[in-house]
C-alpha positions in Angstrom: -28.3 7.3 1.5 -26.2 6.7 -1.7 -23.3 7.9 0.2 -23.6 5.5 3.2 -24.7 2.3 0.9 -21.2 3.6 -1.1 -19.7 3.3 2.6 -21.0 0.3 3.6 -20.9 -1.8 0.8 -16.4 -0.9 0.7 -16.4 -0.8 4.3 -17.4 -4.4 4.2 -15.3 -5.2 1.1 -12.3 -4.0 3.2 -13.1 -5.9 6.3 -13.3 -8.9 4.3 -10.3 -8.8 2.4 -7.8 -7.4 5.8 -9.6 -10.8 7.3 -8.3 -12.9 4.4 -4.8 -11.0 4.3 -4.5 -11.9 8.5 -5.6 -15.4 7.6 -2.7 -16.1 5.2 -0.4 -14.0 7.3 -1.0 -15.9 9.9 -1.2 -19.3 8.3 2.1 -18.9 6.3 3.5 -16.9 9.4 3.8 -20.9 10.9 6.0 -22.2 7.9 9.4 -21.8 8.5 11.8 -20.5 5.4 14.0 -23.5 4.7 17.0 -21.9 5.4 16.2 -20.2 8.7 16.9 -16.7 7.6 15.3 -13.7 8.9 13.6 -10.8 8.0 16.5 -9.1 8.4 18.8 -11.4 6.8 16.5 -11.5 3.8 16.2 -7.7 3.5 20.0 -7.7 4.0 20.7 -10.3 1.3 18.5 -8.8 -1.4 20.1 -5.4 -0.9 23.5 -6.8 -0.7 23.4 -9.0 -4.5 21.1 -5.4 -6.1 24.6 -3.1 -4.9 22.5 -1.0 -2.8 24.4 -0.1 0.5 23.1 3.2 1.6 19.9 1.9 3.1 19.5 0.7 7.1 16.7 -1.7 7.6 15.1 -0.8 11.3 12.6 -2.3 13.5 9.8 -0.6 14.3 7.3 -1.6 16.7 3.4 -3.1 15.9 1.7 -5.7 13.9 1.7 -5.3 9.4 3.6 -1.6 10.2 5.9 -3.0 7.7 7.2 0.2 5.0 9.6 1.5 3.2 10.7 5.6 3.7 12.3 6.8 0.9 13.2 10.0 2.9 15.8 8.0 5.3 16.1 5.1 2.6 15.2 2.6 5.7 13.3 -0.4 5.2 11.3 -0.9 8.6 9.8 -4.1 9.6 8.1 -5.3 12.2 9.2 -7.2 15.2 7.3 -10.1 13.5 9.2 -9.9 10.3 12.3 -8.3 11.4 13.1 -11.7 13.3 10.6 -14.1 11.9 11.7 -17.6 10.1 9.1 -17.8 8.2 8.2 -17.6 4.4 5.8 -14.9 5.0 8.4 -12.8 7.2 10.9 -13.8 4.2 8.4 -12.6 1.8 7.3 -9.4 3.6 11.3 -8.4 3.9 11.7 -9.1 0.3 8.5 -7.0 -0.8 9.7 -3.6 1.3 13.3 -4.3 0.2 11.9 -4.5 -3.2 10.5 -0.7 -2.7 14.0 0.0 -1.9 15.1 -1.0 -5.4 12.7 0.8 -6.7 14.2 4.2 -5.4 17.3 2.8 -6.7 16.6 2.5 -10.4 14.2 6.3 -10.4 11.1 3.7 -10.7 8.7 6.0 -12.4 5.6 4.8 -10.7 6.9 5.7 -7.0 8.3 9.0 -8.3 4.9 9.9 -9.2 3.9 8.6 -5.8 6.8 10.4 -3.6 5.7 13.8 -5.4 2.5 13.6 -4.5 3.1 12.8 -1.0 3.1 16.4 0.4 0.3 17.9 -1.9 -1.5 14.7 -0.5 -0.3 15.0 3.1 -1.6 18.8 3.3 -5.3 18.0 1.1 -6.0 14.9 3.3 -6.8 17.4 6.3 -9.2 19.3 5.1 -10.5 17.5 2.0 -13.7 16.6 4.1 -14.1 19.6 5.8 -14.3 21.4 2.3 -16.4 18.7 0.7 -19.1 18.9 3.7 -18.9 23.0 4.1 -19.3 22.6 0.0 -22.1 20.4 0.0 -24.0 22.5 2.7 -23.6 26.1 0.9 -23.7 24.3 -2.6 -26.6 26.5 -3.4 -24.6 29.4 -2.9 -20.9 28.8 -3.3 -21.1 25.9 -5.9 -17.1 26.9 -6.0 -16.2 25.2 -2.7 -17.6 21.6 -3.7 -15.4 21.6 -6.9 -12.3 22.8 -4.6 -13.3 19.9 -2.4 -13.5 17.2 -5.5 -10.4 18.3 -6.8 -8.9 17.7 -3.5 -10.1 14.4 -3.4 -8.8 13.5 -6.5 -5.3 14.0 -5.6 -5.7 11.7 -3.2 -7.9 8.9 -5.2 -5.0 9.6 -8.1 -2.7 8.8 -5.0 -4.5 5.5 -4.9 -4.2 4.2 -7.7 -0.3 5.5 -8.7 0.2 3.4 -5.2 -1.5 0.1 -7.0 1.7 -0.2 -9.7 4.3 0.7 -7.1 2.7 -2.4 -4.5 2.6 -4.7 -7.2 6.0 -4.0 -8.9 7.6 -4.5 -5.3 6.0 -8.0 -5.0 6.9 -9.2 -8.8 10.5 -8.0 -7.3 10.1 -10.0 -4.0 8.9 -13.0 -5.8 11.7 -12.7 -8.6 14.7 -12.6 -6.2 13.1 -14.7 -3.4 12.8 -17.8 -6.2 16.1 -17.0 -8.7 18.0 -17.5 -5.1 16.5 -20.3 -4.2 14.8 -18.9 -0.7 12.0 -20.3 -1.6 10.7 -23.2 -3.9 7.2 -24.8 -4.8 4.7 -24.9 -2.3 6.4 -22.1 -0.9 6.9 -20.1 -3.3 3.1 -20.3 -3.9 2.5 -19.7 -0.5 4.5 -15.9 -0.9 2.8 -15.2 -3.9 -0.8 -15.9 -2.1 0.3 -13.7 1.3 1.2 -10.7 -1.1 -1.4 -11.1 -3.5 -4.0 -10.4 -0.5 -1.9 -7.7 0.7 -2.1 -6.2 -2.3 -5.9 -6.7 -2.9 -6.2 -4.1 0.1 -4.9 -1.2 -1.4 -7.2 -2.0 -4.5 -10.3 -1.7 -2.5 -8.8 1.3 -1.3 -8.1 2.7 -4.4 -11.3 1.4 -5.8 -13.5 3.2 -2.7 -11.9 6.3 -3.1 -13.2 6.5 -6.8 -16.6 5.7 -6.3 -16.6 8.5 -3.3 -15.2 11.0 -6.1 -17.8 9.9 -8.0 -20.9 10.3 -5.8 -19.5 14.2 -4.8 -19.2 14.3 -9.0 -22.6 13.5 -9.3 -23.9 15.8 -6.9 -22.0 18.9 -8.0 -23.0 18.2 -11.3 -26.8 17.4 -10.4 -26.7 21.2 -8.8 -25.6 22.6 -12.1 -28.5 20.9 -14.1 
């Protein structure tokens, strides 16, 4: 029961907060940049006056499939911001290009992050396989829960190290998008709101994944007492 009311209660949390992000997508998705520029052009631009010219920016198909891969250095966007005209299309551009200078200067945050990618990548498939087979033979292998929660942390210390790297590459967006004059007043509030919401996601995701590691905490360590 504490695990489900854990679930529910973030499950909620996360449905409320990707309803708010698609709202101000969506709202400032209808305000066109003032001076017509793409997603592409922005991404382009901001790469172009930071000297970085080793990375292609791609389109990739679906809806908030926006990333940045620092094993092809390509910034992908989606059809949406690849040839929106809008601040938020501006904004997202700016905030995945701003992951791209991130990889440029060795940020220390996403260096953390990209070395934990394939420990993560490998743990996140059987993590709750081995926390399940762990709770059910806890009595008798108390080994394979703690095998299980150590898994688990990885990926709840994955989490959070994502957390700085997100909100780094907004403080960028923001920077650049306003010391170039892309965007000014209302505007300029208007990014910082969309990315702000986008970024609230990944802290309930962060934040769920720590009270999970908590509740299989407490159970290993109520078998032990």
């Amino acid at each position: 029961m504490t695990y489900l009311l854990i679930f529910g209660v973030f499950m909620l949390l996360s449905w409320l907060v990707q309803m708010r992000m698609k709202s101000k997508f969506d709202k400032y998705s209808k305000v066109p940049l003032m001076n017509g520029m793409s997603g592409k052009d922005i991404a382009e631009a901001m790469l172009r006056q930071n000297g970085i010219t080793d990375v292609r920016i791609m389109s990739v198909e679906g809806q908030l499939t926006d990333h940045y891969n620092p094993l092809d250095r390509t910034i992908n966007l989606s059809p949406n911001v690849y040839n929106g005209r809008s601040v938020m299309a501006a904004s997202v551009a700016a905030h995945e290009t701003g992951h791209a200078l991130q990889h440029a200067t060795a940020y220390m945050w996403l260096q953390m992050r990209s070395q934990l990618v394939p420990i993560v990548s490998i743990s996140s498939r059987w993590v709750q396989w081995i926390l399940l087979a762990g709770i059910l033979m806890i009595n008798i292998f108390p080994s394979l829960l703690l095998i299980g929660i150590i898994l688990f942390g990885l990926t709840t210390l994955f989490s959070f190290i994502t957390l700085p790297v997100e909100f780094d590459a907004s403080n960028r967006a923001l920077a650049w998008l306003s010391s170039t004059g892309m965007i000014r007043g209302e505007q300029h509030e208007m990014a910082k709101d969309g990315l702000h919401w986008a970024a609230m996601t990944y802290v309930i995701a962060a934040l769920a994944s720590l009270a999970t590691l908590m509740y299989y905490v407490m159970i290993f360590l109520g078998r032990r007492e």
